[in-house]
C-alpha positions in Angstrom: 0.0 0.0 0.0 1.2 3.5 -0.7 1.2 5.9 2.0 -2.1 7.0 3.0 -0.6 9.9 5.8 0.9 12.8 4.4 3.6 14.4 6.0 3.9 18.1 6.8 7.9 17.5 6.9 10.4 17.5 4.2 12.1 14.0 3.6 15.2 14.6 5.3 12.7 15.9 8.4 10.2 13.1 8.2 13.5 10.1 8.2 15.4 11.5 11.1 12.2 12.1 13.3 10.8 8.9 11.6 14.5 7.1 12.6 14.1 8.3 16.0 10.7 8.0 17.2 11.1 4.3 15.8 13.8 3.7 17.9 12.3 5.1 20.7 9.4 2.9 20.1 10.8 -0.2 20.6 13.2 1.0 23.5 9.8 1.7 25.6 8.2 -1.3 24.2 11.3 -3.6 25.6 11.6 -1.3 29.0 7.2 -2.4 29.5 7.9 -6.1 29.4 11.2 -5.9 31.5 9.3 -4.3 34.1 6.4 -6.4 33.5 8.7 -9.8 33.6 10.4 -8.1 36.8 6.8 -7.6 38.0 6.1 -11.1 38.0 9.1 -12.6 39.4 10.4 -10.2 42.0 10.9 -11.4 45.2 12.2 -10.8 48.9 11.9 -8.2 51.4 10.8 -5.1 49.4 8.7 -7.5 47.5 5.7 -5.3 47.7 6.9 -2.1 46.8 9.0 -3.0 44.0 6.2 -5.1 43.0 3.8 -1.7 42.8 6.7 0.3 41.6 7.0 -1.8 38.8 3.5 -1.1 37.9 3.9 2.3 37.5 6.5 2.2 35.4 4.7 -0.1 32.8 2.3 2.3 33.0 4.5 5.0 31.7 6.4 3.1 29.3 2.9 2.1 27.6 2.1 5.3 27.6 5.3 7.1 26.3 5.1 4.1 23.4 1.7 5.2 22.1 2.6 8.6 22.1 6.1 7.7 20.2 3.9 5.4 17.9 0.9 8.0 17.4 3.5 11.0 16.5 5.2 8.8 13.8 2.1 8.3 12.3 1.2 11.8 12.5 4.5 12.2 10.5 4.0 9.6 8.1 5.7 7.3 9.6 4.2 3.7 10.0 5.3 2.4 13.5 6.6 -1.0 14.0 5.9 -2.4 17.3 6.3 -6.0 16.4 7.7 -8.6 19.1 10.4 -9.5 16.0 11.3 -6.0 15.3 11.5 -5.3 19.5 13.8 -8.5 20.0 16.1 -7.2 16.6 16.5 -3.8 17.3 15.7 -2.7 21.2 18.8 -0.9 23.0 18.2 -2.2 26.4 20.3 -4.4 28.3 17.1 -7.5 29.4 16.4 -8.6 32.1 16.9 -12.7 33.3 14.7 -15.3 33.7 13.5 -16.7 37.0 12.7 -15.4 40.0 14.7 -12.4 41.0 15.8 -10.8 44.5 14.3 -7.5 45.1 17.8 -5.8 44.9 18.7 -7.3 41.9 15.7 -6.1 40.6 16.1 -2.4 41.5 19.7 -2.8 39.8 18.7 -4.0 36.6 15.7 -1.7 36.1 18.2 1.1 37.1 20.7 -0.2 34.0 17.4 -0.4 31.4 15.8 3.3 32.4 19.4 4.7 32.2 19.9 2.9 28.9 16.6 3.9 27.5 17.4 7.4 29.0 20.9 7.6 26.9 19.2 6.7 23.7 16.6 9.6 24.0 19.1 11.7 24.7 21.2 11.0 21.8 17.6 11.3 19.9 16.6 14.4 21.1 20.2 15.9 19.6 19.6 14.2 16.5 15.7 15.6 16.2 16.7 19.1 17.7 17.0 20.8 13.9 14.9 18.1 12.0 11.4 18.5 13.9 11.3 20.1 17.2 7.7 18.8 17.8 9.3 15.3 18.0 12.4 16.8 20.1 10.0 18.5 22.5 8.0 14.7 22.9 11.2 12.9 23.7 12.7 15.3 26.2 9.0 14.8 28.1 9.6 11.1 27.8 13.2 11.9 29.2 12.1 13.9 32.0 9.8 11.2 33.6 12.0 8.5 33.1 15.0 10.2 35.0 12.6 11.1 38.2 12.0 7.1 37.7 16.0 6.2 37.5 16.5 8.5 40.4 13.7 7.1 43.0 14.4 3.4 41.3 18.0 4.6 42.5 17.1 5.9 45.7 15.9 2.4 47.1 19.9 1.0 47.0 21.3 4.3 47.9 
């Protein structure tokens, strides 16, 4: 199929925000089912607040994703959230299988949001000329998930 959505950016524009936002996509997609997999196998004495904490963070990350997916359509940009594409081309570092000390948890969650954080940043340069509407999305994204890295930081402190 052709492309039905127009684009109100040139083609140089429309690639790097396209490039970007695609990036970002599966980034938050892979940092939702971490937490999630986290989520369900978390255990030990901060079991229940890492457990809720966890929660609220696939929350975000489900959110930030449609909002990455929904602005590269608005750019002409057909999103690709498939599980293939996310195992291929997602930046962060996993998470293991198994049941998982509470600690451990925290620590690895701490490496992903700081990963994911790292590759908006990098992002956010490369959209900063191209299309600041996109920019302006993924320093939000940013914003909220370095208040998460710092309290997700603050429990091994």
């Amino acid at each position: 199929m052709s492309n039905p959505i127009t684009s109100t950016l040139n083609d140089g524009q429309q690639s790097i925000a396209g490039k970007a936002l695609q990036e970002t996509l599966v980034d938050l997609i892979d940092l939702s089912l971490i937490a999630k997999q986290a989520h369900w196998n978390v255990v030990g004495k901060q079991f229940r607040s890492v457990h809720l904490e966890l929660d609220e963070l696939v929350t975000a990350a489900r959110e930030f994703t449609d909002a990455a997916a929904e602005r590269a359509t608005a750019i002409g940009v057909s999103p690709d959230g498939r599980s293939e594409t996310v195992a291929k081309t997602a930046g962060t570092k996993g998470f293991g299988e198994g049941w998982t000390k509470d600690s451990d948890v925290v620590n690895a969650i701490v490496a992903n949001i700081k990963t994911v954080v790292d590759g908006l940043r990098t992002r956010i340069k490369a959209t900063e000329e191209a299309d600041p509407v996109t920019q302006d999305l993924l320093i939000s994204f940013a914003a909220r998930l370095e208040q998460l890295h710092w309290m997700w930081q603050a429990q091994v402190a």
